[in-house]
C-alpha positions as CSV (number, residue, x, y, z in Angstrom):
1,X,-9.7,53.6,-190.4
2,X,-13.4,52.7,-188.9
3,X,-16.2,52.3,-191.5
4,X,-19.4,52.5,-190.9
5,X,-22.6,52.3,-192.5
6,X,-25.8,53.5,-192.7
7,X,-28.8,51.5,-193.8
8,X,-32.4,51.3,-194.0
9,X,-35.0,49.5,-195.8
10,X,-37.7,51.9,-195.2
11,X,-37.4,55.3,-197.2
12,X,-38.3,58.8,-195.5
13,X,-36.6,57.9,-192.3
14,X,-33.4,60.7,-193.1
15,X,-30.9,57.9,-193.4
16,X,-28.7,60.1,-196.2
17,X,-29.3,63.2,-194.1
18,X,-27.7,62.2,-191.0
19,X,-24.9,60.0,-192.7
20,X,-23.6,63.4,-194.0
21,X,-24.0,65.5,-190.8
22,X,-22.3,62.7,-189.0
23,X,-19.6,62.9,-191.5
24,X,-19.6,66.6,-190.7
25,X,-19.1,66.7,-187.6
26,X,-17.0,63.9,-187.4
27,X,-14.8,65.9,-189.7
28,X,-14.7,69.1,-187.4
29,X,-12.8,67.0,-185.1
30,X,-9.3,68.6,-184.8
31,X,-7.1,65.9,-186.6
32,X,-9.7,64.1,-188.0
33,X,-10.4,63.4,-191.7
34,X,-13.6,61.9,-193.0
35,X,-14.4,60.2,-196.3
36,X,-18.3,59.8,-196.8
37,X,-19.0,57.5,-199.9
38,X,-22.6,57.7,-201.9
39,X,-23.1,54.3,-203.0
40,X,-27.4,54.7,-204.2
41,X,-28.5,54.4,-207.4
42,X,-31.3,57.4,-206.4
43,X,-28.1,59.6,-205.4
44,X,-29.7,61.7,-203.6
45,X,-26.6,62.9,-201.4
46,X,-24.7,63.5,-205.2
47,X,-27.9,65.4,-206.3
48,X,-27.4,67.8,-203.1
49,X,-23.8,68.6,-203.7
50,X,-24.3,69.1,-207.1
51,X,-27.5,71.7,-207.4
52,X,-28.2,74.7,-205.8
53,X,-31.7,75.4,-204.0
54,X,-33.1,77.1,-207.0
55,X,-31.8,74.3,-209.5
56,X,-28.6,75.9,-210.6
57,X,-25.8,73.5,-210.7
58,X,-22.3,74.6,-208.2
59,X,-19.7,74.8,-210.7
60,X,-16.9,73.7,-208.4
61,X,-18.5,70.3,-208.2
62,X,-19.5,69.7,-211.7
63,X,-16.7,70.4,-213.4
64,X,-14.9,68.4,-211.0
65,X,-17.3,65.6,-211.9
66,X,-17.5,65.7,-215.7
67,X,-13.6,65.3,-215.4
68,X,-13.6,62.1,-213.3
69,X,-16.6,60.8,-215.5
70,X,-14.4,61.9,-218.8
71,X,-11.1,59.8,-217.5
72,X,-13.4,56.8,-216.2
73,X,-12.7,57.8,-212.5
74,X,-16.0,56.9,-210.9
75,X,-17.2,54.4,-208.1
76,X,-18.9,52.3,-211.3
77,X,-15.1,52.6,-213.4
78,X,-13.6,51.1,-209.7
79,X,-16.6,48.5,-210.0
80,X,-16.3,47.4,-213.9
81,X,-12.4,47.4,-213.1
82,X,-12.4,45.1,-210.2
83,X,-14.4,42.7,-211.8
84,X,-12.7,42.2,-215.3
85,X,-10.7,39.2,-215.3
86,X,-6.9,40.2,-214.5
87,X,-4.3,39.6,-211.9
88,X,-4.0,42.8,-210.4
89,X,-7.2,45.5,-209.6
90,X,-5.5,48.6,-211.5
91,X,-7.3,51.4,-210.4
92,X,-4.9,54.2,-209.1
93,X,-6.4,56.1,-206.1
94,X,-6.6,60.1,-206.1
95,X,-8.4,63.4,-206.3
96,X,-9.6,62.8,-209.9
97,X,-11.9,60.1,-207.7
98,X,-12.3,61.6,-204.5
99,X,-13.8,65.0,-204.2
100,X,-12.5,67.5,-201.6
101,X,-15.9,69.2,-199.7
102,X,-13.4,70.8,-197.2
103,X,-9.8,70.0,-196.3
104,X,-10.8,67.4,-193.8
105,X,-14.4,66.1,-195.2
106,X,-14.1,64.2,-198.8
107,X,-16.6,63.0,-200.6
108,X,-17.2,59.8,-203.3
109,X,-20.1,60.4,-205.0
110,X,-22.5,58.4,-206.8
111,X,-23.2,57.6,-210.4
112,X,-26.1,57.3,-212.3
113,X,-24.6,53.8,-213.8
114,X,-25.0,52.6,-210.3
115,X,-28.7,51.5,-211.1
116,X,-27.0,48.4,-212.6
117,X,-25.4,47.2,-209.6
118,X,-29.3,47.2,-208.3
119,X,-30.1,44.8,-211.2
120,X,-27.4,42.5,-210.2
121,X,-25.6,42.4,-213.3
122,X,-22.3,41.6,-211.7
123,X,-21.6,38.4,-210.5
124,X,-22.0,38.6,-206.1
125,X,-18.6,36.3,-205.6
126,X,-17.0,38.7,-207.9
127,X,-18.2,41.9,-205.9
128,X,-18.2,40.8,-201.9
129,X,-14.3,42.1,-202.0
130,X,-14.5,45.2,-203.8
131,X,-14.8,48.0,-201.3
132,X,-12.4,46.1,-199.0
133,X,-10.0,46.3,-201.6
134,X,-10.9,49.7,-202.5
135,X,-10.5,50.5,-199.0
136,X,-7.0,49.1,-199.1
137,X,-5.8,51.0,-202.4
138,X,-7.2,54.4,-200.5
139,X,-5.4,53.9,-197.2
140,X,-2.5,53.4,-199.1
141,X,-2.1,56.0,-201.5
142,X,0.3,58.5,-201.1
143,X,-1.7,61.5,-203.1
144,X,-4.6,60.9,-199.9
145,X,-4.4,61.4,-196.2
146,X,-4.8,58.6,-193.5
147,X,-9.2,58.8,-192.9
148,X,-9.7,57.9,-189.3
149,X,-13.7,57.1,-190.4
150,X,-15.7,56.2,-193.8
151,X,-19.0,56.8,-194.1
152,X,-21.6,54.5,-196.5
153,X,-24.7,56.3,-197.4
154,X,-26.2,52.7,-198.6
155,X,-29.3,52.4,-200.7
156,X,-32.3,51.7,-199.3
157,X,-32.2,48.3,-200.9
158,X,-30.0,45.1,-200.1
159,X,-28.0,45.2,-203.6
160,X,-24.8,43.9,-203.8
161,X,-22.5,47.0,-203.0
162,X,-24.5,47.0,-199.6
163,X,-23.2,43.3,-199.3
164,X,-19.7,44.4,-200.1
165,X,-19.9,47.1,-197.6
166,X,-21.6,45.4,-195.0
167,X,-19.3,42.6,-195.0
168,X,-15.9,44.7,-194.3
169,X,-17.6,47.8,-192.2
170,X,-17.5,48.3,-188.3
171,X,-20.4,49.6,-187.8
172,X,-24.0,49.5,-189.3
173,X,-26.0,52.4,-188.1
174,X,-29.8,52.1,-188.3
175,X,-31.9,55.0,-187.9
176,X,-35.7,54.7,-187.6
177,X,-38.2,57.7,-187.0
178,X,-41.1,57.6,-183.8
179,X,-43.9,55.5,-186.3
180,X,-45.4,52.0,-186.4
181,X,-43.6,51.4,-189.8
182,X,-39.9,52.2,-188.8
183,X,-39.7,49.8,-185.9
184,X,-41.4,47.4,-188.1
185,X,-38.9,47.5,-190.4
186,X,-36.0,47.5,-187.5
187,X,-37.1,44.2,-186.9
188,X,-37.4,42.8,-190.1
189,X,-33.8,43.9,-191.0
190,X,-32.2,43.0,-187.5
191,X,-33.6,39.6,-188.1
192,X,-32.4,39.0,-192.0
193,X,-28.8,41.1,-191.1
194,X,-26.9,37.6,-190.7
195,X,-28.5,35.3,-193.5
196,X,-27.9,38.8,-196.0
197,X,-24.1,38.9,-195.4
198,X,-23.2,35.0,-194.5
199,X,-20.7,33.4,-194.5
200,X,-18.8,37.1,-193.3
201,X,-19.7,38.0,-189.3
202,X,-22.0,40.8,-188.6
203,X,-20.9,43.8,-187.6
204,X,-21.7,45.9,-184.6
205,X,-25.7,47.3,-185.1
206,X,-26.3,50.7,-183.7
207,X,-30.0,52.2,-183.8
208,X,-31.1,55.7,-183.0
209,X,-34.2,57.8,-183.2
210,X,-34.3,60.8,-186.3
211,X,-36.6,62.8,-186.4
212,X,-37.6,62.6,-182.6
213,X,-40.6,64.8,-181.0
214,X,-40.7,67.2,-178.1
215,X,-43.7,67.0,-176.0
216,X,-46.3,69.8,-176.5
217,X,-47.5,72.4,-173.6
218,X,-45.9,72.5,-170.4
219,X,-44.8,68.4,-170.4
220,X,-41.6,68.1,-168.8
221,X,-41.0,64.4,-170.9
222,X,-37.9,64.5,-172.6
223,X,-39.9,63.3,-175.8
224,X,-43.3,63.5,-176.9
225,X,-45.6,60.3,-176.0
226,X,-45.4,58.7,-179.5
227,X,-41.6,59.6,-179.9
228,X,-41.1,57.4,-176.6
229,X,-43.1,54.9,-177.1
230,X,-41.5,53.8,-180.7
231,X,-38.6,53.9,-178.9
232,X,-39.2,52.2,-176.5
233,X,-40.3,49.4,-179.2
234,X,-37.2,49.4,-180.8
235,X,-35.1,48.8,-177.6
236,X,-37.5,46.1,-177.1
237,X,-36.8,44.7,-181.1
238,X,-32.8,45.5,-180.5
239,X,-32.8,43.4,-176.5
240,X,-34.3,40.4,-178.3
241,X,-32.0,40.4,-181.7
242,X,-29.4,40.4,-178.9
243,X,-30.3,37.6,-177.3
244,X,-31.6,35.4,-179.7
245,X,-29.3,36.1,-182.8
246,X,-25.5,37.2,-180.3
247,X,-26.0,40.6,-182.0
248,X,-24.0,43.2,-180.6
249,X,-26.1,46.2,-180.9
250,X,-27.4,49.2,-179.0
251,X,-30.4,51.4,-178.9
252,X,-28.3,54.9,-178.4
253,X,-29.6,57.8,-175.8
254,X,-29.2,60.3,-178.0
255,X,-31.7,61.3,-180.2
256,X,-32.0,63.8,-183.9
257,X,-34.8,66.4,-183.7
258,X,-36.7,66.9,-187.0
259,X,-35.4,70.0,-188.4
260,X,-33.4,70.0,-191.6
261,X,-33.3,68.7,-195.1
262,X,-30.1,67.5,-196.8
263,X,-29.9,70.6,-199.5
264,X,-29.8,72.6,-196.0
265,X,-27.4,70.6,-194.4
266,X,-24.9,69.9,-197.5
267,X,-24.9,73.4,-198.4
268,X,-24.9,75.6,-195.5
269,X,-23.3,73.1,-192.9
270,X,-25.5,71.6,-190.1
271,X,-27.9,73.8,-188.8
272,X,-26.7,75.6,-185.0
273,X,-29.8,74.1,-182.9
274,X,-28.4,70.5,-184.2
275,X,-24.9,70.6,-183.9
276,X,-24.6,69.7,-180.3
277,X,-27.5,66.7,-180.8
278,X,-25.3,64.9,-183.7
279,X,-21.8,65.4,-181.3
280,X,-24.0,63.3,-178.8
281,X,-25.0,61.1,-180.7
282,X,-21.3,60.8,-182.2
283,X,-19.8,60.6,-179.0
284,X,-22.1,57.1,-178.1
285,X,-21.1,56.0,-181.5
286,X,-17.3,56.4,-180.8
287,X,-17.5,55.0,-177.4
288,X,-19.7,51.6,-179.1
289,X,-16.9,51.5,-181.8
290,X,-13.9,51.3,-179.6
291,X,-16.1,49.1,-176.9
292,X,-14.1,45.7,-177.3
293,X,-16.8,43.8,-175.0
């Protein structure tokens, strides 16, 4: 089981969006079964499994939903659990928790009750094991099958479920868009990474461009100028987070062209001119994971 997640401190950058199209299309992979886990207060991921385009809500879901909430089933019930006082964390691992999207892509969402882990009502000793333990109870129940990846859609915030993911995951994927802002940010978060998640180690960092720009006219640039020039920046913020902080991270080639919202890509699957783009970018992501340099 790899787990990887996805974070950014800067909103608008399509960090939910292309956390569940990589689940996607990681879970189109013959033999493979994803888990992708919404673990933001905003739940926007949750919001676009549950509603229609027009507002309606899909019944499949939220009557699935209204069960788990009804026998204490959600990610906040795991939470509350681990953290009361008691030998053992009892929290018994199934579908009443995880929600099957297809036979091979399953889904945890989020809770509104989340927006207390935000406030930091829980104490952060008491919560830096929790999804490693979690982990451990799904990987072992017999009612689930083996996930080869688990996806994090993590808020956009350092609260402390990002510090309990962050300190057990593989991977922390960081996807920025071609603006001044976003690269910014990058280097902001590349440089706080270690002092957020001390004393665990940090895990491998990889970065790539959403949202990326063609050139206009007859320009035979792979990207438009500003698209190449922010990213340029960012391999620029990434090579010196390498080399000053012993980072392992990695700018990849591939890039995501601006072209769908989550509703879109949650409800009728990832869009045809976009599927091959997120099996690039997947493919660099694999290869990164199982790179033991």
């Amino acid at each position: 089981m790899k787990t990887i997640a996805t974070i950014n401190f800067k909103g608008g950058v399509g960090k939910t969006t292309v956390t569940w199209c990589l689940g996607e299309t990681v879970s189109q992979i013959p033999g493979k079964h994803t888990l992708m886990f919404d673990l933001d207060a905003q739940m926007s991921l949750t919001q676009a499994v549950t509603f229609n385009e027009d507002g309606s809500p899909i019944r499949s879901f939220t009557d699935w939903q209204q069960r788990s909430i009804e026998r204490k089933k959600t990610i906040f019930n795991a939470l509350e659990q681990f953290t009361t006082p008691s030998e053992h964390f009892d929290f018994p691992i199934g579908y009443d928790f995880i929600y099957q999207i297809s036979d091979t892509y399953h889904f945890v969402p989020a809770i509104e009750d989340l927006y207390w882990t935000e406030l930091e009502v829980f104490e952060r000793t008491m919560v830096k094991e929790f999804i490693r333990r979690l982990l451990a109870k799904i990987d072992n129940s017999k009612q689930l099958p083996k996930y080869d990846f688990v996806f994090f859609d993590c808020p956009p915030s350092f609260s402390l479920l990002s510090y309990s993911v962050l300190s057990c995951c593989d991977l922390v994927l960081i996807p920025i868009n071609p603006d001044f802002y976003a690269t910014k940010g990058l280097n902001l978060l590349l440089n706080s990474l270690r002092m957020r998640i001390e004393p665990f180690p940090v895990p491998k960092i990889g970065v790539f461009m959403n949202k990326a720009k063609k050139p206009g006219g007859a320009s035979l640039r792979r990207y438009s100028q500003e698209t190449e020039r922010y990213l340029g920046d960012a391999k620029t913020v990434v090579q010196s987070a390498i080399m000053q902080q012993r980072l392992k991270a990695k700018v990849f080639d591939a890039t995501i062209p601006d072209r769908v919202g989550i509703k879109r890509a949650v409800q009728e699957g990832i869009p045809f001119e976009l599927k091959q783009p997120f099996r690039d970018l997947w493919q660099e992501i694999e290869e990164f994971l199982n790179d033991h340099k």
